[in-house]
C-alpha positions as CSV (number, residue, x, y, z in Angstrom):
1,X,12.1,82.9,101.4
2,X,14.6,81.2,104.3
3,X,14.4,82.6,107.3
4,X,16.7,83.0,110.2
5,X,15.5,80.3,113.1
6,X,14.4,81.2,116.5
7,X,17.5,81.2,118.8
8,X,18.3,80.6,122.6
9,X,19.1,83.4,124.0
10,X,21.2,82.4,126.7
11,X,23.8,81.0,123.7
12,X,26.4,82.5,121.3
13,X,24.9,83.4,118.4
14,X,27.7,83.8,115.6
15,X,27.0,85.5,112.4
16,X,28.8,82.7,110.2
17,X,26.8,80.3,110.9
18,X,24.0,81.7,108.8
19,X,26.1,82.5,105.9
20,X,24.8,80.0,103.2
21,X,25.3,79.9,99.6
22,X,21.5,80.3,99.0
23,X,21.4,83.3,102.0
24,X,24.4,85.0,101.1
25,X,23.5,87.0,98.3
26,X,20.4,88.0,100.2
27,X,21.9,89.1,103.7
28,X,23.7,92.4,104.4
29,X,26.0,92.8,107.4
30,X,25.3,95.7,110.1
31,X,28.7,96.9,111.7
32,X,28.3,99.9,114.5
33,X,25.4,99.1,116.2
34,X,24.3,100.3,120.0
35,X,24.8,97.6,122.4
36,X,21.5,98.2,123.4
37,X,19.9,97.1,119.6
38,X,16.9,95.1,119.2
39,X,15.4,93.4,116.3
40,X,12.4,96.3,116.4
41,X,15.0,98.8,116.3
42,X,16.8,96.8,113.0
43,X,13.0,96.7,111.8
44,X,12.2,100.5,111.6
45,X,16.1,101.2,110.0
46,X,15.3,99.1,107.2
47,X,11.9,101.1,107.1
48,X,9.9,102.4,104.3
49,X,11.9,101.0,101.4
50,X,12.5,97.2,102.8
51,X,10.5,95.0,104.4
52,X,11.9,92.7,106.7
53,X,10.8,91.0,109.6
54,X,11.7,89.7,113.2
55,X,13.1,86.4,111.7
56,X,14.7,87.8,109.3
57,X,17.2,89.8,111.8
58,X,20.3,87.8,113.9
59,X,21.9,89.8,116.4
60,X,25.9,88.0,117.0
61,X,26.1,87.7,120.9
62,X,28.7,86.6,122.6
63,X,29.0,85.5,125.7
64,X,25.8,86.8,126.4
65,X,26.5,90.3,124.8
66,X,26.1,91.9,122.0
67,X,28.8,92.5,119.2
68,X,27.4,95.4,117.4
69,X,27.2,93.2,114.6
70,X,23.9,91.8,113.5
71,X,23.0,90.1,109.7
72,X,19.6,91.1,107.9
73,X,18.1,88.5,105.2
74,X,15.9,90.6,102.2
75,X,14.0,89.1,100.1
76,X,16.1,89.3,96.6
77,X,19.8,89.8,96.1
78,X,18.5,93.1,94.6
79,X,16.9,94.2,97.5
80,X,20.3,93.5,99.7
81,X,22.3,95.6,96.7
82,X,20.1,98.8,97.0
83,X,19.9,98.4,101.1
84,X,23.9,98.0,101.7
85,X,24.1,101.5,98.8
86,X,21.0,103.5,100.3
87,X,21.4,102.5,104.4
88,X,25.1,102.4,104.5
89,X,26.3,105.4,107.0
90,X,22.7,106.0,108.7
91,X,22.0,106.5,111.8
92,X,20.4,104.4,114.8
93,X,20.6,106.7,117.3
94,X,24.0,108.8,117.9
95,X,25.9,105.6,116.0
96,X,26.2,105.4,112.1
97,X,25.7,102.3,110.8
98,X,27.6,100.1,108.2
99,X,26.3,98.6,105.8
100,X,28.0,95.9,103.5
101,X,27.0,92.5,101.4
102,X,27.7,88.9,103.2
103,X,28.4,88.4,99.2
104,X,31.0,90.7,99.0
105,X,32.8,89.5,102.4
């Protein structure tokens, strides 16, 4: 499965870049998250029914902050289908969470 590549941190980290045609049908798009997210925290919201893992989170910064926008890769288009319809309007913390297809956008 492709993963997302280690990243400096100190750079802008765009979500579009990692739109492929063999990724997109794979990656769902997380709009609404705390400013304070981190890749553990994506982890555990994807948790029991998913498994993902650190490289398979990117986090959009900009300008050395973060959007609230971040891009999780599963591991079949399937997988992305059932995680945008069963995590869309959860919580992390006191913020829901949208969740939508990179195929569909």
């Amino acid at each position: 499965m492709p993963t997302i590549p280690n990243l400096n941190p100190t750079q802008d980290i765009l979500l579009s870049s990692f739109l492929t045609e063999t990724t997109k049908n794979k990656l769902v798009r997380l709009r609404g998250l705390p400013y304070t997210v981190t890749k553990p925290d994506i982890i555990r919201f994807f948790q029991p029914n998913f498994k993902i893992e650190e490289n398979d989170v990117v986090i959009e910064v900009i300008k050395g902050k973060h959007t609230g926008w971040a891009l999780a890769l599963l591991p079949s288009d399937f997988e992305a289908n059932w995680a945008a319809w069963e995590l869309n309007k959860k919580f992390i913390g006191q913020r829901y969470i949208e969740v939508d297809l990179c195929a569909n956008i």
